[in-house]
DOGUKE-320746 format. One record per residue (C-alpha): x negated, y, z negated. Coordinates in pm, 1 decimal. Example, Ala and Ser with C-alpha at 12.3 -4.5 7.8 and 13.67 -1.06 7.14 Angstrom:
2
+----------+----------+----------+
|        x |        y |        z |
+----------+----------+----------+
|  -1230.0 |   -450.0 |   -780.0 |
|  -1367.0 |   -106.0 |   -714.0 |
+----------+----------+----------+
END
This chain:
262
+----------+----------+----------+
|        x |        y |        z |
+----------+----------+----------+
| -12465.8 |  -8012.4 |   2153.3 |
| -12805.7 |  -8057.2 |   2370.5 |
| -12644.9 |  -8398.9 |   2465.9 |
| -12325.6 |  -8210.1 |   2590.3 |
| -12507.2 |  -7904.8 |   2790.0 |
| -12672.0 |  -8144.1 |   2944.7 |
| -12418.8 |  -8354.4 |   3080.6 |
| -12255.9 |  -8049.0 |   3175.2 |
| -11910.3 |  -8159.0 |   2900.1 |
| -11628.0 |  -8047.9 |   3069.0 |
| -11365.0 |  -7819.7 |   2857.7 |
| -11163.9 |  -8002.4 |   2659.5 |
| -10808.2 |  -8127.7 |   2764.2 |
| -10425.3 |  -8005.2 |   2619.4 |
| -10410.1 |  -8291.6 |   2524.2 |
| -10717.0 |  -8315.7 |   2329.7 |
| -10698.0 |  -8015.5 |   2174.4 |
| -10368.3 |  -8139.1 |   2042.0 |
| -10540.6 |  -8414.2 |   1883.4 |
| -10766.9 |  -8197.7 |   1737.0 |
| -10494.0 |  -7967.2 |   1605.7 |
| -10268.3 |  -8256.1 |   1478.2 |
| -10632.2 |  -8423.0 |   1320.5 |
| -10697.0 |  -8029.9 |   1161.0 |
| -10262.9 |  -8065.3 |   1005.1 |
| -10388.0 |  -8385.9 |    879.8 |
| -10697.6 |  -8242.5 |    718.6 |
| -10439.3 |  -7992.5 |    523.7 |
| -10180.7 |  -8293.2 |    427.4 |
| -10403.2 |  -8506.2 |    239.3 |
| -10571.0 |  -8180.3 |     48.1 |
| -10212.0 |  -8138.1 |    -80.2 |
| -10229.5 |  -8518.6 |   -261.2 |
| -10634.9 |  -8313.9 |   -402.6 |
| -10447.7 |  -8018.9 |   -545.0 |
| -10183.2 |  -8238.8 |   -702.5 |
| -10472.1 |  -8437.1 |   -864.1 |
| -10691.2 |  -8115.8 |   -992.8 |
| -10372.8 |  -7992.8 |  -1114.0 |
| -10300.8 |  -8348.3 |  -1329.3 |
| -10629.9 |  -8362.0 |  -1449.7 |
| -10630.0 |  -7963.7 |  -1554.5 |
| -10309.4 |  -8071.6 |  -1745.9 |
| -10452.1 |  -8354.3 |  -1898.4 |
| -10761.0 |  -8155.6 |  -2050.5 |
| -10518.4 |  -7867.1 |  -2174.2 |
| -10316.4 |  -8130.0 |  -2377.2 |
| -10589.3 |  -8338.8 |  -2477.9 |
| -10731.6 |  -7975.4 |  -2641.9 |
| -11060.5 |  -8009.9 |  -2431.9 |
| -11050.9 |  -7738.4 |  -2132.5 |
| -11208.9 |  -7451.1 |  -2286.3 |
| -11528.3 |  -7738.3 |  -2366.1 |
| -11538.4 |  -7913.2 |  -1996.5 |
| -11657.3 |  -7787.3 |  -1705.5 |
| -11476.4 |  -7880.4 |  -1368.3 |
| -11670.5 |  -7861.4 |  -1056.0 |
| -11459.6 |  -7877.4 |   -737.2 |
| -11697.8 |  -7928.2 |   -424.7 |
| -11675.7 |  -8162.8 |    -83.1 |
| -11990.8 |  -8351.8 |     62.8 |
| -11966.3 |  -8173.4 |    381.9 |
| -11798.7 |  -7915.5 |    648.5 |
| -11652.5 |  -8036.4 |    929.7 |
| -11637.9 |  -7937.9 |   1295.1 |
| -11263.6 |  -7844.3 |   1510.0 |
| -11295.8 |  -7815.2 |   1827.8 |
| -11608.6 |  -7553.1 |   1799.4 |
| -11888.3 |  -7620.4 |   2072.7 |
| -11607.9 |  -7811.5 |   2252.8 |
| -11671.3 |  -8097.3 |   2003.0 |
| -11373.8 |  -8261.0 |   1849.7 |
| -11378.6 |  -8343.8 |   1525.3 |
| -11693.7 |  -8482.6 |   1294.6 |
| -11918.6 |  -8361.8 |   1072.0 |
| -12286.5 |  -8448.4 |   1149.2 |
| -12389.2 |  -8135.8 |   1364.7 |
| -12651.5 |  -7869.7 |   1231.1 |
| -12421.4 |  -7566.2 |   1244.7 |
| -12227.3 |  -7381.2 |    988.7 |
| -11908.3 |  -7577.2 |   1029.2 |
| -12048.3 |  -7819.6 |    926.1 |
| -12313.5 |  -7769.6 |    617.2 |
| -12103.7 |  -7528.2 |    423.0 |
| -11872.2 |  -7656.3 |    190.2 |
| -11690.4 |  -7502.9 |   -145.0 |
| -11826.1 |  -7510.1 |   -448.4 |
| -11541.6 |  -7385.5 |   -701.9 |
| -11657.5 |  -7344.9 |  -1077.3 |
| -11493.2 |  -7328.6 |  -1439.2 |
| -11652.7 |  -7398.4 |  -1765.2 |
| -11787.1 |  -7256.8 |  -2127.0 |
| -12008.5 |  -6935.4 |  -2018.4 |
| -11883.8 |  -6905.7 |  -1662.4 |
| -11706.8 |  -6602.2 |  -1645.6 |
| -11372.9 |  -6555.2 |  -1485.8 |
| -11377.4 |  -6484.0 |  -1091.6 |
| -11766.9 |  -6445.3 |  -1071.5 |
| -11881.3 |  -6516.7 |   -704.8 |
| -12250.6 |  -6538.7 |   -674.3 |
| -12455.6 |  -6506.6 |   -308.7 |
| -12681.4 |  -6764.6 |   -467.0 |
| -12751.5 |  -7058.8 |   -261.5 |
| -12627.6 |  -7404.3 |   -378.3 |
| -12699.4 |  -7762.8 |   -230.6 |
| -12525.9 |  -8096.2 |   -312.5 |
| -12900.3 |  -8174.7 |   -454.2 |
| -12914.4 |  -7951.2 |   -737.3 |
| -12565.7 |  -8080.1 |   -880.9 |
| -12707.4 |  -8342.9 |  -1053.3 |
| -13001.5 |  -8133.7 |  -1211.9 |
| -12689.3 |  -7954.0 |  -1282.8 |
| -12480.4 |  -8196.8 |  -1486.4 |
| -12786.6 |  -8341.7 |  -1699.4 |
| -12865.1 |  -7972.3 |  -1821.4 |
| -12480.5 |  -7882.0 |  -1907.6 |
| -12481.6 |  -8237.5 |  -2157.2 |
| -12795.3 |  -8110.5 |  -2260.0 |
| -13028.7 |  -8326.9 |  -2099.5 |
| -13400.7 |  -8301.1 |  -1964.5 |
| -13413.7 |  -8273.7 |  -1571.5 |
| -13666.2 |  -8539.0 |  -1444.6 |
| -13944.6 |  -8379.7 |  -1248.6 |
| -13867.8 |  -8608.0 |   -958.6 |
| -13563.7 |  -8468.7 |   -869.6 |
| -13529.0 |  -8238.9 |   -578.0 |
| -13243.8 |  -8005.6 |   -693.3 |
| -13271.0 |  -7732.1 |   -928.3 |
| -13008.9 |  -7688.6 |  -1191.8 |
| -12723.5 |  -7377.1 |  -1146.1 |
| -12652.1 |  -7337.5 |  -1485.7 |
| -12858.3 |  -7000.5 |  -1461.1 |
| -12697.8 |  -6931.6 |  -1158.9 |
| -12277.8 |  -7001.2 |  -1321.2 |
| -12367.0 |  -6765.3 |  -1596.5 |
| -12521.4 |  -6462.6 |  -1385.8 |
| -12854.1 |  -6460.9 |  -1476.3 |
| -13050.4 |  -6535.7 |  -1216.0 |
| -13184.0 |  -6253.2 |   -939.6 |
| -13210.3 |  -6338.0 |   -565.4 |
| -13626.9 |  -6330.3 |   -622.5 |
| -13576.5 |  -6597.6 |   -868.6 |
| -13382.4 |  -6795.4 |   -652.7 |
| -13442.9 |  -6973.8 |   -339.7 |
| -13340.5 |  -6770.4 |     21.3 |
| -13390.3 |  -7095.8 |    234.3 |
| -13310.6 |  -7474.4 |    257.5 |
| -13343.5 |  -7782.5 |    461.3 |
| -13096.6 |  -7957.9 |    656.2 |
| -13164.4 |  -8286.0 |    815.3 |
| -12997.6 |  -8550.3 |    980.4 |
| -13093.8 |  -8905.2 |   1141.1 |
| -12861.2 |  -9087.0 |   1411.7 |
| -12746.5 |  -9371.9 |   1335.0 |
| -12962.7 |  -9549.3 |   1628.9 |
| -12643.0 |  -9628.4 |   1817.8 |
| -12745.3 |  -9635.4 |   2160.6 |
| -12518.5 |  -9336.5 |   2334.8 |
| -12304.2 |  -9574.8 |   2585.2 |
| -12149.1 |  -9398.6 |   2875.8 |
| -12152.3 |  -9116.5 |   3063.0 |
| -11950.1 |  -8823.9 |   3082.9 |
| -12036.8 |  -8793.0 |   3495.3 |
| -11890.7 |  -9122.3 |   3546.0 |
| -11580.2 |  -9123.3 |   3742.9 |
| -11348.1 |  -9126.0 |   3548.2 |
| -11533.0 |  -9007.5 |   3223.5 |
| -11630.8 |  -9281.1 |   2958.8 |
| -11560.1 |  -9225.3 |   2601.1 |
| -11919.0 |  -9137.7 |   2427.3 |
| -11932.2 |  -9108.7 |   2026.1 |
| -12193.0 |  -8910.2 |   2032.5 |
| -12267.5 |  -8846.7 |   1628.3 |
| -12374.0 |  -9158.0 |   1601.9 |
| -12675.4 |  -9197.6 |   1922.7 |
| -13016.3 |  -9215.2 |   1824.7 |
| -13067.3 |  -8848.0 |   1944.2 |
| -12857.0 |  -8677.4 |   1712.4 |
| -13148.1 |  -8662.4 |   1466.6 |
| -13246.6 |  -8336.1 |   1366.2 |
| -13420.3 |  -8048.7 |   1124.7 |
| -13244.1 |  -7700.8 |   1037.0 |
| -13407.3 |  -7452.9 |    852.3 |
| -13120.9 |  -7255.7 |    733.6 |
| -13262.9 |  -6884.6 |    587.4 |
| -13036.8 |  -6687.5 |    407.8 |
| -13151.9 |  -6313.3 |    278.1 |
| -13025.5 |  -5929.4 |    343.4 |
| -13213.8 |  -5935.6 |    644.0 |
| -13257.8 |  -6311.0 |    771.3 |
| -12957.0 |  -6524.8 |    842.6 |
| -13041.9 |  -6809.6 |   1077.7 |
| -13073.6 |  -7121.1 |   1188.6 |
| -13417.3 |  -7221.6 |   1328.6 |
| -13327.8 |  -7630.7 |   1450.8 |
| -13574.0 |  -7893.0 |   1597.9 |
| -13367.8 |  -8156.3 |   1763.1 |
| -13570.1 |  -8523.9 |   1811.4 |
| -13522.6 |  -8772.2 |   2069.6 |
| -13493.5 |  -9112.2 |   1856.7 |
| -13447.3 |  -9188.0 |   1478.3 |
| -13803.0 |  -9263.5 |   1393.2 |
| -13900.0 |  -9142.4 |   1048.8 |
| -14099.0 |  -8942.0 |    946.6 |
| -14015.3 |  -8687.6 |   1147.0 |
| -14291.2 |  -8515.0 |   1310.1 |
| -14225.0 |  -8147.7 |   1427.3 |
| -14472.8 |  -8213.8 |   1732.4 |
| -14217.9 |  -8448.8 |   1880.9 |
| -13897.5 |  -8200.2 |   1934.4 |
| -13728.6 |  -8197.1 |   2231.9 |
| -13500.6 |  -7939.1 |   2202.7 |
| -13487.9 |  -7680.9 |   2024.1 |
| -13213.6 |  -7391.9 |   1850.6 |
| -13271.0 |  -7044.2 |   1690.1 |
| -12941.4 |  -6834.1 |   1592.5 |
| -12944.3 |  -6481.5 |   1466.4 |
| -12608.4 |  -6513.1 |   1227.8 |
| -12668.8 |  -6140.1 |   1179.8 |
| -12607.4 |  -6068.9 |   1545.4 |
| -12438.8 |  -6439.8 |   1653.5 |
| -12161.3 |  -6550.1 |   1373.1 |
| -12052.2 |  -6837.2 |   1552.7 |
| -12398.9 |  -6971.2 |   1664.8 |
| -12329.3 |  -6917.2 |   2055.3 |
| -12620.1 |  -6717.6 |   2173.3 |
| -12985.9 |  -6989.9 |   2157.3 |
| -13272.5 |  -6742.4 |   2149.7 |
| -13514.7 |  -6976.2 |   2026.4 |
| -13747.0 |  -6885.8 |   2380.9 |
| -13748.8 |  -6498.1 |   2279.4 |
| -13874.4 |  -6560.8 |   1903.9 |
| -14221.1 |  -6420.7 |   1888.3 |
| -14479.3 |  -6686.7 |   1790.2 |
| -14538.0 |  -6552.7 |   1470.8 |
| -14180.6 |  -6577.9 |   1371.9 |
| -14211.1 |  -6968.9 |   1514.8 |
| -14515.4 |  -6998.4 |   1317.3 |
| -14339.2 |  -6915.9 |    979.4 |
| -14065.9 |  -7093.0 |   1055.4 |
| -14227.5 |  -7444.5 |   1109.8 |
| -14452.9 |  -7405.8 |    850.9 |
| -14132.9 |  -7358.3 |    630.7 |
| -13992.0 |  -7642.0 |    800.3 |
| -14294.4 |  -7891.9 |    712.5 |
| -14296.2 |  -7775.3 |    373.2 |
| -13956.5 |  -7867.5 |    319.5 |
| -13958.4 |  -8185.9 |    514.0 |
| -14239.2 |  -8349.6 |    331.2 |
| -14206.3 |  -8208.9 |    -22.4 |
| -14072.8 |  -8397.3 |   -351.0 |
| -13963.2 |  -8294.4 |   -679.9 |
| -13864.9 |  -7996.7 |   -858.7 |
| -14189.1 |  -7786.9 |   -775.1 |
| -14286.6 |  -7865.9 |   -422.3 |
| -13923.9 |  -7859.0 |   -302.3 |
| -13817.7 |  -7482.4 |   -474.4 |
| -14082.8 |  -7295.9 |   -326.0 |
| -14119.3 |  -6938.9 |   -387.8 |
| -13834.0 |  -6701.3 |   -174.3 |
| -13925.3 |  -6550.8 |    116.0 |
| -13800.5 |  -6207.2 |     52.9 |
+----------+----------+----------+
END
């Protein structure tokens, strides 16, 4: 998005936004062939005498951005569109139309799946497992209130330019500068995004060498429109990089599940 403002992205086109809205139909078509497959394999289980003893876990790797900050359609952008996905359970001990404000990541599915077949979780492993979290036992001060999101371009050098006459086609989720941190907070009275945006794909990252920079108060700012990173006071900054730095250079089950917040 800091790539767009700055070249000043003019609104997209009818007949982009068509593509966009045929792309969004086609989204929806191919779930339809997902469904029919869930609902084989539900059938399958149910004759085979095993669904009351297997646990089904119906999830996607990632969101995926519509037309929303006059983007068209991908999937590698900080923002909510984009990093929340469904995570549908059913299984021995999960009880029947729970919902649960705990936080999940892709990471902790795999912690997840040894513990259910009864196995040890290595130490090494980032994720926690949500087996306490399925059956309803875990509080929100036993659980974490705050995760990382991060993201390297690809390196692809960003060709073009949107102020050349006429406009050149850019891919943008793919330049070197789409490579970024987002510490996303989530608690009764904290929902943001706090984002550090770098200017190449060097790892490690170092927070000293932002360029741009994103804070979004979901509380106030659903759709993420309204970047008050500048009016944060520095104490909030503070916290949040510190968070941020935790996150980014931590490993295994301890340093990586830090304490909550709240």
């Amino acid at each position: 998005k800091h790539w767009i403002l700055s070249e000043g992205t003019p609104q997209m086109d009818n007949t982009t936004i068509d593509t966009v809205d045929e792309l969004c139909l086609d989204r929806w078509r191919t779930l339809q062939s997902v469904d029919d497959l869930l609902e084989e394999v539900v059938m399958q289980l149910q004759t085979s005498g095993v669904l009351e003893n297997t646990y089904i876990f119906y999830n996607s790797d990632h969101g995926y951005h519509l037309g929303q900050f006059n983007q068209q359609g991908e999937k590698r952008q900080p923002y909510d569109e984009d990093i929340r996905v469904p995570l549908i359970v059913r299984g021995p001990g999960i009880e029947k139309g729970q919902v649960t404000q705990r936080i999940a990541l892709n990471i902790d599915l795999a912690p997840t799946f040894l513990e259910l077949a009864g196995g040890k979780v290595p130490d090494d492993m980032d994720g926690r497992s949500l087996k306490p979290v399925l059956s309803g036992n875990v509080s929100a001060a036993e659980w974490r209130d705050d995760f990382l999101v991060e993201y390297w371009g690809e390196g692809t050098p960003c060709m073009g330019t949107i102020k050349a006459k006429p406009p050149q086609q850019i891919f943008l989720h793919d330049c070197h500068n789409n490579t970024f941190v987002n510490l996303r907070t989530l608690t009764d009275s904290d929902d943001s995004s706090y984002i550090l945006v770098f200017p190449t794909d060097d790892a490690p990252m170092d927070v000293k060498k932002a360029n741009y920079f994103e804070y979004y108060n979901l509380n106030k700012d659903t759709w993420q429109m309204n970047n008050t990173y500048r009016a944060l006071p520095d104490a909030q900054h503070s916290a949040y990089q510190s968070r941020l730095e935790q996150y980014m250079a931590c490993s295994g089950q301890t340093a990586c599940n830090p304490k909550p917040i709240v």
